[in-house]
C-alpha positions in Angstrom: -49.4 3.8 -66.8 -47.1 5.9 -69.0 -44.1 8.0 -67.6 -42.9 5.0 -64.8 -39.4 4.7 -66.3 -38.5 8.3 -65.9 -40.4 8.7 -62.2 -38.2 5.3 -61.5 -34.8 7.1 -63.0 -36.2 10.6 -61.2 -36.3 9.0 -58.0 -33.3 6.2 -57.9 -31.5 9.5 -59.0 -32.4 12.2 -56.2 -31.7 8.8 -53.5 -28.4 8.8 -54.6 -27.5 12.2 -54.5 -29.2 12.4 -50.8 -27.3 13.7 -48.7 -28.3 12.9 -44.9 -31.1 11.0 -44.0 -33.4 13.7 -43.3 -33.6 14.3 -47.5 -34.0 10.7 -47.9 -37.5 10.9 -45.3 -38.8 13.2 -47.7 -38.0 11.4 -50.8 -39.5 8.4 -49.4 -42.5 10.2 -48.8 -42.3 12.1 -51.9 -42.4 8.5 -53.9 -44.0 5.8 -51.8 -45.8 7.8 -48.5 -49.3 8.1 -48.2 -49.8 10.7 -50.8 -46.5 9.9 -52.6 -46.0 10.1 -56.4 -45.7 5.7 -56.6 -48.7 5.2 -54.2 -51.3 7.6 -56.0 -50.9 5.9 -59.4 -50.9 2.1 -57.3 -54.7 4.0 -56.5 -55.4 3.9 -60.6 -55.1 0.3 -60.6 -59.2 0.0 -58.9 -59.9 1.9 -62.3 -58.7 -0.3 -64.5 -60.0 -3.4 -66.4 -58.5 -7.2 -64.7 -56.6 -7.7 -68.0 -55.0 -3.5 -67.6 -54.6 -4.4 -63.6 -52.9 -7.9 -64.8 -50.3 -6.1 -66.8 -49.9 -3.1 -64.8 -49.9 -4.2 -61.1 -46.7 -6.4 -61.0 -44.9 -3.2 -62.9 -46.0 -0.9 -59.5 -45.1 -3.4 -57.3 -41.5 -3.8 -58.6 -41.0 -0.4 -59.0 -41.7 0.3 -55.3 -39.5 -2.4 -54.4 -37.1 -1.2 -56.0 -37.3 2.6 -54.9 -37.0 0.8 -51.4 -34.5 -1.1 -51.4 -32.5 2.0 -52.8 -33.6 3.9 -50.0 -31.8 1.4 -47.5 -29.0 1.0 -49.5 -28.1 4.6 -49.5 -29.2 5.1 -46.0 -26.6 2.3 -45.1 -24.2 4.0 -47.0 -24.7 7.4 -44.8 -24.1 5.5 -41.8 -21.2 3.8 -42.4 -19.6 7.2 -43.7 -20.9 8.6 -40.8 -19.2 6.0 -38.5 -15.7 6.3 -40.8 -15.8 9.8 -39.9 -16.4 9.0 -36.5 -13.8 7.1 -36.1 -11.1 8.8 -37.7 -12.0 11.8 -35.5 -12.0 9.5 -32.2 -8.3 7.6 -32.9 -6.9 6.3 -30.4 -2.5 5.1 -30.1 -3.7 2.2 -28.1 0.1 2.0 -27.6 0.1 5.0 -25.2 1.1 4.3 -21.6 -2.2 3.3 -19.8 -3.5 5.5 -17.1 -2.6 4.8 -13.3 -5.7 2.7 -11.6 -6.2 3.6 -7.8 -5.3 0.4 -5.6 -7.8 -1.0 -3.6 -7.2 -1.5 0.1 -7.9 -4.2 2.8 -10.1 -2.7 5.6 -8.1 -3.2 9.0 -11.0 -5.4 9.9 -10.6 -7.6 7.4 -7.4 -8.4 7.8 -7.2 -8.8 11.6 -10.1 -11.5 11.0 -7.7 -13.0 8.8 -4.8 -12.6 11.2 -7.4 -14.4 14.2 -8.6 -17.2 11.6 -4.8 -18.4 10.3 -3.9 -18.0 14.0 -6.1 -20.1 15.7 -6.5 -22.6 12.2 -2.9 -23.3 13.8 -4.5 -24.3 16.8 -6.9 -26.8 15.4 -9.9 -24.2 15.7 -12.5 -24.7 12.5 -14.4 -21.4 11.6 -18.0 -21.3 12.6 -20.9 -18.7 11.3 -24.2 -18.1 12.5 -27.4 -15.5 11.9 -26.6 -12.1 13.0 -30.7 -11.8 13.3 -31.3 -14.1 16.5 -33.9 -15.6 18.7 -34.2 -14.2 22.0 -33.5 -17.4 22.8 -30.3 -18.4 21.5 -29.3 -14.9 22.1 -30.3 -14.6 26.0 -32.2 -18.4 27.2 -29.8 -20.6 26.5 -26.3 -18.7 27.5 -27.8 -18.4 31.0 -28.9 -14.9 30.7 -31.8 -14.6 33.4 -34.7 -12.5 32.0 -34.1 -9.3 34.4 -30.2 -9.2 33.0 -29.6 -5.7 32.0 -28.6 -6.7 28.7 -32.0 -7.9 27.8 -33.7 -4.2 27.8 -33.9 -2.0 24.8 -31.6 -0.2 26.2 -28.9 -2.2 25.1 -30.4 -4.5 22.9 -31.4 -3.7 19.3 -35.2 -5.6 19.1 -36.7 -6.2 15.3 -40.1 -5.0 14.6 -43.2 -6.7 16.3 -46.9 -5.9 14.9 -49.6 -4.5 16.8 -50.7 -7.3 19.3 -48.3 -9.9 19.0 -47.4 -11.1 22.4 -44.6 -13.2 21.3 -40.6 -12.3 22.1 -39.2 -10.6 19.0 -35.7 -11.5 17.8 -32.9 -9.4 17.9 -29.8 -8.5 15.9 -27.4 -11.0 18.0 -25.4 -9.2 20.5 -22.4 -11.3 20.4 -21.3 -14.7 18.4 -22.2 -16.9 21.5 -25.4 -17.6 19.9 -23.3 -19.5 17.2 -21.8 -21.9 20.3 -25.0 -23.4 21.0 -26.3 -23.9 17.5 -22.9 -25.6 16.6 -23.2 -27.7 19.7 -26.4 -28.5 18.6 -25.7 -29.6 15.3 -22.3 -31.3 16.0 -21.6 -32.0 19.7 -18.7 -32.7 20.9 -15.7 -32.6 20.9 -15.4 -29.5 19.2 -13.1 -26.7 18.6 -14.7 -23.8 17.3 -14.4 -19.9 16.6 -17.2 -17.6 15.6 -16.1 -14.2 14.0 -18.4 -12.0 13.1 -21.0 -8.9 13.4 -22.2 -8.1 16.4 -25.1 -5.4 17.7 -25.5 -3.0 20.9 -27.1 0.2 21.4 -23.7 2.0 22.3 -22.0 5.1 20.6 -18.8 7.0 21.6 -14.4 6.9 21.0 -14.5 3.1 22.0 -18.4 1.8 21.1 -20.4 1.8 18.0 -23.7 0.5 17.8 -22.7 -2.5 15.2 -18.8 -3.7 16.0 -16.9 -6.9 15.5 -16.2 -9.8 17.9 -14.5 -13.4 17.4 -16.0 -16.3 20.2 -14.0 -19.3 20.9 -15.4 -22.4 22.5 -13.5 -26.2 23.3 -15.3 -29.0 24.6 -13.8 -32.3 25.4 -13.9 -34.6 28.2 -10.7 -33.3 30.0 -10.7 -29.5 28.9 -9.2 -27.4 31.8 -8.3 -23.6 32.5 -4.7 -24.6 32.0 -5.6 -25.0 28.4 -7.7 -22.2 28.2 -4.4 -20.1 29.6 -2.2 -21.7 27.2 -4.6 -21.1 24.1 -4.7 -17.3 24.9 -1.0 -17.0 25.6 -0.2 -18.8 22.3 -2.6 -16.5 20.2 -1.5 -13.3 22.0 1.6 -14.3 20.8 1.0 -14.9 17.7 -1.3 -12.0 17.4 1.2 -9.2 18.7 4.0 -10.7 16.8 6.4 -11.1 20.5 7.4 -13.8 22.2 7.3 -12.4 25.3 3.7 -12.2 26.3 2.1 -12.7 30.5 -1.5 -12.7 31.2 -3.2 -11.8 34.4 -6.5 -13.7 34.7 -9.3 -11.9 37.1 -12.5 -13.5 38.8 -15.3 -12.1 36.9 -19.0 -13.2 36.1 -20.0 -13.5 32.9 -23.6 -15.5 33.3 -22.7 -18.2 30.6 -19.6 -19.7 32.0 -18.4 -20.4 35.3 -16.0 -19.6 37.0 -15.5 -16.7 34.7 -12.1 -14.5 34.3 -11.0 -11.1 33.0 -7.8 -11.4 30.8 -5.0 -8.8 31.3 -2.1 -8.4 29.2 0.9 -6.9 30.5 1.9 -4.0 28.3 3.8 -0.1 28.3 3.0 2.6 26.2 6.0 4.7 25.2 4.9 8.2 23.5 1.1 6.6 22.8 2.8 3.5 21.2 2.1 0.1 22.7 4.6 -2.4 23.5 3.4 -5.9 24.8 5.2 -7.9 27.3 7.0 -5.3 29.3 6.4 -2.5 31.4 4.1 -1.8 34.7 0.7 -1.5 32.7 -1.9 -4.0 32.4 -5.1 -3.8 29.9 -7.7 -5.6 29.8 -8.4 -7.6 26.3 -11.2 -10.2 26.4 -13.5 -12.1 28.9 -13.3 -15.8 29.1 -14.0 -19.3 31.3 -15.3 -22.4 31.8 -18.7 -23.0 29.9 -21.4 -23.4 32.5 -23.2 -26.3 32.7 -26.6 -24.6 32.0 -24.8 -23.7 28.8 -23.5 -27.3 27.6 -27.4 -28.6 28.3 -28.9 -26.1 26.0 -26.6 -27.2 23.4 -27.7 -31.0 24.1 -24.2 -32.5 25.8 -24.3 -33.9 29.2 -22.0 -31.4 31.8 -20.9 -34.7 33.6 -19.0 -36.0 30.9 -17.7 -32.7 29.0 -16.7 -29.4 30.0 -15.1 -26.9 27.9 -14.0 -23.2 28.0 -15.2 -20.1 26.1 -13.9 -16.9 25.2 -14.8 -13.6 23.3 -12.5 -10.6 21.8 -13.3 -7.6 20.0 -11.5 -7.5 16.6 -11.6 -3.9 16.3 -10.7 -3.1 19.9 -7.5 -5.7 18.6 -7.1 -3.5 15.5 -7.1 -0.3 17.4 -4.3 -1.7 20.1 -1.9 -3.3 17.1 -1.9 -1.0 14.5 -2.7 1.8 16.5 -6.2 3.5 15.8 -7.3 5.7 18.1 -11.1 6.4 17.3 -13.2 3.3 17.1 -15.8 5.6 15.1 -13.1 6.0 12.0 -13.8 2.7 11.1 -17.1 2.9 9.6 -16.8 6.8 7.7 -16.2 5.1 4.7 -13.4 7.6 4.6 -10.8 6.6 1.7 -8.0 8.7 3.3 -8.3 6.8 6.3 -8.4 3.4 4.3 -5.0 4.6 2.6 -3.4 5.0 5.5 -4.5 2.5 7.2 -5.5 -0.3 4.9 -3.6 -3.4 3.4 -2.6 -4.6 0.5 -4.9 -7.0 -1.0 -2.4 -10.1 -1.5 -1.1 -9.3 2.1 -2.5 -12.7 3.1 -1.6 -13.7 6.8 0.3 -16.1 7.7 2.4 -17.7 10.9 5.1 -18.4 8.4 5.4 -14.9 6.8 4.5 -13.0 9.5 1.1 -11.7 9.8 1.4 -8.1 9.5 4.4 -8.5 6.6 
């Protein structure tokens, strides 16, 4: 095994003066590959006699350790030279002024929720949620919608997916939060004071529609719940809401199929130069439906209609967002338009409140 101190000193030599780590590849390969200079002669040893292979195996072995070990010492030198360069080429004066991040915005919706839920947490009113994908009958059965109502057909009514020869009623995506009523009655009786915000579902589309909107539900049951408070709860928040303290109400007959007697609310109002202006002037609009939950209703959510009674109303948050902050295209709200949010949107730590004013 003559000539291994000057292929050790050949080789430790050419590693060092590599100079990328392509050239060390072929070294290695030169000296310990396959074929390599190191590996060929660790072939000889099969030759030789056990006292030859004795002396000269541990020799082989070192010396390949050792031409590896300079191999990934001087390819770790490359890469951290590499990465100095790097980095000197990359500086950074982390003391320069940072860049100007874009805001984020509250979505009108959002923060007219907010503006409903501090309102009518004034009130005593606890926030109740529900599934937005229903039952046909907590959606329709028990609110005292008969099966030929209108609202039932596909027409208006988004109904999920049914297989092939299944006769039973699918559910639907809830069209309104009055579904969250009865399973709150259900779960907690009464007395209760309750309000339901939330997504809502119809198969509508134009200025004033879209097919998926928003709509807050309130419901009060109690053993000597009248109109007079249901007046005096919609008068307080339509105060609070519009930020005046000069509000009147007009209350219609109507029939809405789960309370009874049922009433239109109108709001007396003006609109100077498209701008509206609530409590004064000759105009009336109408803003939400409401009345005395029917006794159909108060059975379905298991409380006895000759002990309590309770009233019920619903309003469309973005219809509310439209008439305060003055939005004229119900579509606009779901572009996903970022100009739009700009202009209309809040700042995030705008939190309402009756204190500070809900719109500050």
């Amino acid at each position: 095994m003559d000539g291994l101190n000057a292929l050790k000193k050949k080789y430790l030599d050419q590693i060092m003066a590599a100079s990328d780590e392509a050239a060390l590849e072929d070294l290695r390969l030169a000296a310990i590959g396959k074929k390599g200079e190191v590996s060929l002669k660790m072939r000889e040893l099969g030759k030789m006699t056990p006292e030859e292979r004795k002396r000269a195996g541990p020799v082989l072995n070192a010396l390949k350790n050792e031409i590896t070990s300079a191999l990934a010492a001087r390819k770790a030198s490359l890469a951290d030279a590499a990465l100095e360069e790097r980095l000197k080429a990359e500086w950074l004066d982390v003391t320069l002024a940072g860049r100007p991040r874009s805001r984020g915005s509250v979505h009108p919706v959002s923060q007219v929720t907010e503006e409903i839920v501090a309102i009518f947490a004034d009130m005593g009113f606890s926030v109740a949620e529900g599934p937005q994908i229903e039952s046909d009958w907590y959606n329709f059965d028990a609110l005292n919608i008969p099966p030929e109502h209108p609202t039932r057909t596909e027409m208006d009514t988004f109904y999920m997916h049914r297989d092939a020869g299944d006769e039973r009623v699918p559910n639907v995506l809830r069209t309104h939060t009055s579904p969250v009523q009865i399973r709150h009655m259900l779960a907690h009786g009464a007395p209760t004071r309750i309000i339901a915000p939330g997504r809502v579902y119809r198969a509508d589309y134009d200025q004033t529609h879209t097919p998926m909107f928003h709509q807050v539900e309130g419901l009060a049951l109690d053993r000597d719940i009248s109109m007079a408070n249901l007046k005096w709860t919609l008068e307080e928040f339509c105060r609070a809401f519009f930020e005046v303290e000069n509000v009147e109400l007009r209350f219609r007959a109507s029939h809405f199929p789960f309370t009874e007697p049922s009433a239109e609310v109108d709001l007396r109002c003006s609109w100077d130069k498209g701008q509206l202006k609530v409590g004064e002037g000759d105009d009336w609009m109408e803003i939400l439906g409401s009345g005395m939950v029917h006794p159909k209703v108060l059975r379905a959510g298991g409380i006895d209609p000759e002990q309590v009674q309770g009233f019920a109303f619903g309003i469309g948050i973005d219809r509310l967002a439209m008439l305060k902050y003055g939005i004229p295209d119900l579509r606009a709200f779901f572009d996903c338009d970022l100009r739009w949010l700009r202009h209309y949107g809040f700042r995030a730590l705008d939190v309402p409140t009756l204190r500070g004013g809900l719109s500050a």
